[in-house]
N, C-alpha and C positions, 0 to 999 in steps of 0.2 A: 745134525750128525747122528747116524745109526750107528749100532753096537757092532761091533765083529768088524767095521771097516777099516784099510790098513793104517789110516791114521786115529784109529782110537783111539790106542795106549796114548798118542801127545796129545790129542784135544782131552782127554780124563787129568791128563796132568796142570795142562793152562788151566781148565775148570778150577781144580784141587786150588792150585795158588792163587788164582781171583776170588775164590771161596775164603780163604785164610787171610785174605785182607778184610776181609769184611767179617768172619764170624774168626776171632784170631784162638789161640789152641787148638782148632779143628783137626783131626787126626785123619791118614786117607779113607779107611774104615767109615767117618762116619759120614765121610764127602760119599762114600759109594753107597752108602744104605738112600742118603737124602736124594743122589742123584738116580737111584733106579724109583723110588719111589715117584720121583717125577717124572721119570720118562716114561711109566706104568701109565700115572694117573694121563698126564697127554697121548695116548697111544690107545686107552679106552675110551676115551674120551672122542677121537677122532673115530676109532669101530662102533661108536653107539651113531656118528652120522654115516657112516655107511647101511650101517644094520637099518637105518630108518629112510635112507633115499633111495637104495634099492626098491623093497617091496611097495611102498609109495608111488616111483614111477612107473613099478608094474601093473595096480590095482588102480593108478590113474589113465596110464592105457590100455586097459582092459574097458574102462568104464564102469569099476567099481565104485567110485568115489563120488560121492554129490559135489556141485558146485561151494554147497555149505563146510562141508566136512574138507574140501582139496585147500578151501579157502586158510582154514582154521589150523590144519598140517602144515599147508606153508608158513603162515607165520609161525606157528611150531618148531621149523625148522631152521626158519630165520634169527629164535631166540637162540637156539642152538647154535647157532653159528657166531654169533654175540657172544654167547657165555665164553668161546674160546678166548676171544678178543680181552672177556674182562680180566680171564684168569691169565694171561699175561702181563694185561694191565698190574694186576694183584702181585705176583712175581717179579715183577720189574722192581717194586718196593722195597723188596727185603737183599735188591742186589746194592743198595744203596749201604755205602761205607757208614759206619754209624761215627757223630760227632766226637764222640768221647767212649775209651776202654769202659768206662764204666754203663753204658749201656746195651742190651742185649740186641743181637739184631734181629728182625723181625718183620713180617708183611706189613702194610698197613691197615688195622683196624677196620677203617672205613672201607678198603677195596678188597677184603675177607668179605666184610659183613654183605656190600655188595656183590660180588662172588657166589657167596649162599642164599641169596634173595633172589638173585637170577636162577638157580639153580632149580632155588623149589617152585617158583614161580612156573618155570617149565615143564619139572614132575605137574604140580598141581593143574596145569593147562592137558598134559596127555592124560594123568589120572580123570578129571573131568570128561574130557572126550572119550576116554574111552568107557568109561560107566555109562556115557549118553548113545554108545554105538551099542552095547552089548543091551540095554536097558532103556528102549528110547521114550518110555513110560515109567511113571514112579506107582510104586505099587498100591494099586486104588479097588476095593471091592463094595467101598459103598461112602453114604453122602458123611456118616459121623467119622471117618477115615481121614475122608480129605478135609473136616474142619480142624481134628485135632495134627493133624499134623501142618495147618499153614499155622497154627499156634507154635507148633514147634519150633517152626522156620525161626518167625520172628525172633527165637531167643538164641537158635543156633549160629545163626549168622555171626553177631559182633563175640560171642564165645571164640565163634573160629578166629576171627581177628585175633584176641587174644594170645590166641595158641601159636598163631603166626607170627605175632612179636615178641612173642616170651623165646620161639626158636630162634630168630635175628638178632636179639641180645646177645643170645647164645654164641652169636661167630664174635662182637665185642669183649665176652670174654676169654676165648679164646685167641682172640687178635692181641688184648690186651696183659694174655696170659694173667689174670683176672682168678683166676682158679687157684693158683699160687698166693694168693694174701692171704687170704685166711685162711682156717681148714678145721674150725670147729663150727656148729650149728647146734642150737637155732643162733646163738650169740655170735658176734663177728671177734674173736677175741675177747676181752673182756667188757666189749658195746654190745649193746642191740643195735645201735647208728654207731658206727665209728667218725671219728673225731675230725679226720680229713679229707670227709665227702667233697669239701667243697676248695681245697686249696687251690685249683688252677683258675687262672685268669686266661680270658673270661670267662666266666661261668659255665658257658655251656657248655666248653671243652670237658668239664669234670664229670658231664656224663658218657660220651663215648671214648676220654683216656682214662682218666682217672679209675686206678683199679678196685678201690675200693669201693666207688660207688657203681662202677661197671658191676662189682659181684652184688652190691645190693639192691643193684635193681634190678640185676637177672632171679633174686632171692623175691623181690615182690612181686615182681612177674608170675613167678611159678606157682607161688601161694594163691597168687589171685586168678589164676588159669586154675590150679584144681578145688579151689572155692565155686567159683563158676560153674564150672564142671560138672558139681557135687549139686547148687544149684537149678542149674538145669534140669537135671534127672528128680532131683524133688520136684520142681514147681511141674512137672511134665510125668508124674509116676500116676494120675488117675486118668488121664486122658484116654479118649479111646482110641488107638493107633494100631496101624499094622504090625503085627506078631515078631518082623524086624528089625520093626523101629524099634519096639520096646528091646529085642537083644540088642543092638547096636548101640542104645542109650546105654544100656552095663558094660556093656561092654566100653566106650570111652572111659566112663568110669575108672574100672581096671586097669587099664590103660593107664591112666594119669597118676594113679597112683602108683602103679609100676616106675613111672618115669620121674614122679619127684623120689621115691625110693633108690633108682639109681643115681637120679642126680646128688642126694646128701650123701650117700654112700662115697660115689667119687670122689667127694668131697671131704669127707672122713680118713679115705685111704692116702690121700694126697695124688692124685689127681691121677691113678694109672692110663695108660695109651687105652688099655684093652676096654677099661667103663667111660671111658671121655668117650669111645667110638660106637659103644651102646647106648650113653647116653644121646647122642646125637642121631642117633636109627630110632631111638624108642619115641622123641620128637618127630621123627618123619612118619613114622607108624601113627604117631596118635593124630595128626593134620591129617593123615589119611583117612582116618575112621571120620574125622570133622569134615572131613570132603565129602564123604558117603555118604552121610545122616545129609549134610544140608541139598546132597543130588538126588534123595530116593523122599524126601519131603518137599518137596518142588511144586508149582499148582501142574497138574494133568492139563493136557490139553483138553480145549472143553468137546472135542466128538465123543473121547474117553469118559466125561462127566455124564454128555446124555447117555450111555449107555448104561450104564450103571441104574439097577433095580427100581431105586425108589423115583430117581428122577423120569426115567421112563413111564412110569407107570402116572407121572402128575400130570407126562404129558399126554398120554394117551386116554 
């Protein structure tokens, strides 16, 4: 149903009171902010596959596109096409009547967190591609270049892991509104471990419901992603690297520290919309700078190796 057709005003209304069964107090006011905000996010969502099937089928008949790269768009566009499916999926959850007045209603956890996994999964697949279209070489001018940066590699790699699961918790605690337990740091209240990490049966339930252990182990997450981080950039600060690498290493750096900065900040303030949605951009900024570093430290293809100075010269 689109906006302005002549049965708006009654399908806003049926919406309002199937809304009010399920989240009860709900006022029309806040049915109308929730429902445009959805209708935005699906409607952008839908212009971002337009915006990318278009030029795609034009650059594909023209014969701009390699077999490798058409290949790797479609699935691209396939994931796309998934994500709609999950975030319905995810939505469908939260239309569910909750058990009891005394619980809040809400997505599920599990179809957020997968929601945001798909999400960035995709980002990370065009950011990737498109670094390798613009850049289909990593920057190499000689042989101590390309040693110290496949040293690099090795440690960027499971870093970025890191940084990718320390963001995924992240939709857990927002699924589990997980933000709202505590709101002092570094102490959870008056723990370092609070007391009820572990009360759901089974066990393993208490780490993707359980709010307190959802917030404390988005809390070791993040220490142990900007420990890492920090790591990194030490064990990798005498290496001889290209002049980018070495900014791009400070730069993650900055980065992370920006991003546990907003994150306890958030978290001190009690949980404003406006730093929860920086929070969650300044995660996507800093996976991104971990995408660059581990695509511009990459091995050269080896036509690129012989040409390079010293190795030419051993062969001639």
């Amino acid at each position: 149903m689109y906006p302005f057709s002549h049965n708006w005003a009654a399908f806003v209304n049926l919406c309002y009171m199937c809304a009010c069964r399920v989240n009860r107090g709900m006022i029309i006011e806040d049915f109308k902010f929730i429902y445009w905000m959805e209708y935005a996010h699906r409607m952008w969502g839908r212009a971002l596959g337009i915006m990318f099937a278009l030029p795609f089928s034009y650059f594909l008949h023209k014969g701009y596109i390699t077999l490798r790269l058409g290949l790797q768009l479609s699935a691209l566009f396939a994931l796309g096409a998934g994500q709609g499916l999950i975030g319905w999926w995810m939505v469908k959850s939260g239309l569910e009547e909750p058990q009891s007045e005394l619980v809040q209603t809400r997505v599920s956890p599990y179809r957020l967190a997968a929601h945001l996994t798909s999400a960035f999964a995709i980002y990370c697949g065009l950011f990737w591609t498109a670094c390798s279209v613009v850049m289909p070489e990593p920057p190499t001018e000689s042989v101590a270049w390309v040693r110290g940066a496949r040293k690099i590699k090795r440690l960027a790699f499971p870093v970025s892991l890191l940084v990718g699961l320390t963001a995924i918790s992240g939709a857990f605690v927002a699924g589990n509104d997980a933000g709202h337990a505590y709101y002092t740091f570094p102490k959870m209240g008056d723990y370092w471990i609070p007391e009820d990490i572990f009360d759901m049966k089974p066990l393993l339930r208490n780490f993707f419901e359980n709010t307190s252990l959802v917030q404390f182990d988005h809390r070791i997450l993040a220490t142990a992603t900007l420990v890492s981080i920090g790591a990194l950039w030490w064990s990798t600060r005498r290496l001889d690297v290209h002049p980018a690498v070495r900014s791009l290493l400070g730069s993650i750096v900055g980065m992370a520290a920006v991003q546990v900065t907003i994150g306890i900040t958030t978290l001190l303030l009690y949980v404003p919309t406006s730093l929860g949605t920086a929070h969650q951009a300044g995660a996507l900024t800093l996976l991104s700078l971990m995408l660059l570093l581990n695509h511009i430290v990459r091995k050269p293809s080896m036509s690129l190796i012989k040409s390079l100075p010293q190795v030419a010269n051993a062969i001639t």
